[in-house]
C-alpha positions in Angstrom: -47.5 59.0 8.1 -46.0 61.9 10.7 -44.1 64.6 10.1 -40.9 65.4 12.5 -39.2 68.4 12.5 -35.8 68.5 14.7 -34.4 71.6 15.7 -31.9 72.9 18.4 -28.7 71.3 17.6 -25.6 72.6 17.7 -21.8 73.3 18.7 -21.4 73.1 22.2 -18.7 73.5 24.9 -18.3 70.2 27.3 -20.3 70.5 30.4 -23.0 72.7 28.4 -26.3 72.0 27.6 -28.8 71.7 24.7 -32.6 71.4 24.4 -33.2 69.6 21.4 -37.4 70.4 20.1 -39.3 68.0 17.7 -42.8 69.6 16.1 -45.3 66.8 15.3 -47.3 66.8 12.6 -50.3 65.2 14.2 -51.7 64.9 17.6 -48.8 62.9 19.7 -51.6 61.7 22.3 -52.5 59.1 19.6 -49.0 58.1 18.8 -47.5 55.4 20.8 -44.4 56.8 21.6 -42.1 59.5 21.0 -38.5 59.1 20.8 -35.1 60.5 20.5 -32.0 58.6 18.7 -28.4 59.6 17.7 -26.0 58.2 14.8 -22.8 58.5 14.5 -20.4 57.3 11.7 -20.1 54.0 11.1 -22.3 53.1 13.8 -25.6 52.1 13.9 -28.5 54.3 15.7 -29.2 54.0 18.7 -31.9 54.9 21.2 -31.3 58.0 23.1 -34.7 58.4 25.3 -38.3 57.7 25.1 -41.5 58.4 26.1 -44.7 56.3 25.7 -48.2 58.3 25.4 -48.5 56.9 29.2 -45.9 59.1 30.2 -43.4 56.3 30.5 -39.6 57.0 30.3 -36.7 55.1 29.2 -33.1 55.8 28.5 -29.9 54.9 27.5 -27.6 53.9 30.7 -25.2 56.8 29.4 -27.5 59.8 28.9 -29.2 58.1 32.4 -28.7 61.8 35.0 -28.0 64.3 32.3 -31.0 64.1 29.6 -34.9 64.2 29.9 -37.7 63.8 27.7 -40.8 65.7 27.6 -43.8 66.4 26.2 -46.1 69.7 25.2 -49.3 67.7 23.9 -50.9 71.2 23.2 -47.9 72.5 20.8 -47.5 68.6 19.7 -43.7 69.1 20.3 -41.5 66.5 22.1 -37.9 67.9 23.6 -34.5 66.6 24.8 -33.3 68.8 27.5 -29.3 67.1 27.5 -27.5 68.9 29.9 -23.7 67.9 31.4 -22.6 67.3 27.8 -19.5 65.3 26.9 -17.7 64.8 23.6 -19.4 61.0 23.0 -22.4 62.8 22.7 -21.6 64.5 19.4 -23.9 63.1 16.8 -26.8 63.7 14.9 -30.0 63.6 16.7 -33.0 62.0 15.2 -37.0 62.3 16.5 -38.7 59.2 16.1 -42.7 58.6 16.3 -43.6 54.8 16.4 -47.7 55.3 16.1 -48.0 51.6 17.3 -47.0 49.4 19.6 -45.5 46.9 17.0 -44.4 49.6 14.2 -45.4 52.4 12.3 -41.9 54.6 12.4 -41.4 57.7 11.1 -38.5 59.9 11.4 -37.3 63.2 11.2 -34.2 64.3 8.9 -31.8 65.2 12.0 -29.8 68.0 14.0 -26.4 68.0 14.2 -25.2 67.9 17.9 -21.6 68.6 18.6 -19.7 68.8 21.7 -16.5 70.3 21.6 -14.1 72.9 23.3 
């Protein structure tokens, strides 16, 4: 079991920009993956970005140009730098840590991320 603390959310103007942080309970080389996903009402989550523990990327086509991913292996902490920010991004963000390739998820509780003018 990991721990995942979100923080950085908040109410942001269109256009602005966010760095979302996620502190890790354990040491994240020895997770699989780290990932980022947002809910919204009445929908269902859905994957944001993620990065694998060999420094592979992925994203979702519409975040594709305006967020990024990272890692800090010696503070355990994985971010989401979002920048160019529209309304459809309002939602609330979730850190995810699958610690194998075929499971093991555990999630954080969530930031609030709302853009708005």
């Amino acid at each position: 079991q990991v721990q995942l603390v979100e923080s950085g959310g908040g109410l942001v103007q269109p256009g602005g920009s966010l760095r979302l942080s996620c502190a890790v309970s354990r040491n994240i080389v020895n997770i699989y993956a780290m990932g980022w996903y947002r809910q919204t009402p009445g929908k269902q989550r859905e994957l944001v970005a993620r990065i694998t523990r060999a420094d592979s990327t992925n994203y979702a086509e519409s975040v594709k140009g305006r967020f990024t991913i990272s890692t800090d292996n010696a503070k355990n902490t994985v971010y989401l730098q979002m920048n160019s920010l529209k309304p459809e991004d309002t939602a609330v963000y979730y850190c995810n840590a699958r610690i194998y390739l075929l499971g093991g998820d555990s999630w954080g509780q969530g930031t609030q991320v709302t853009v708005s003018s």
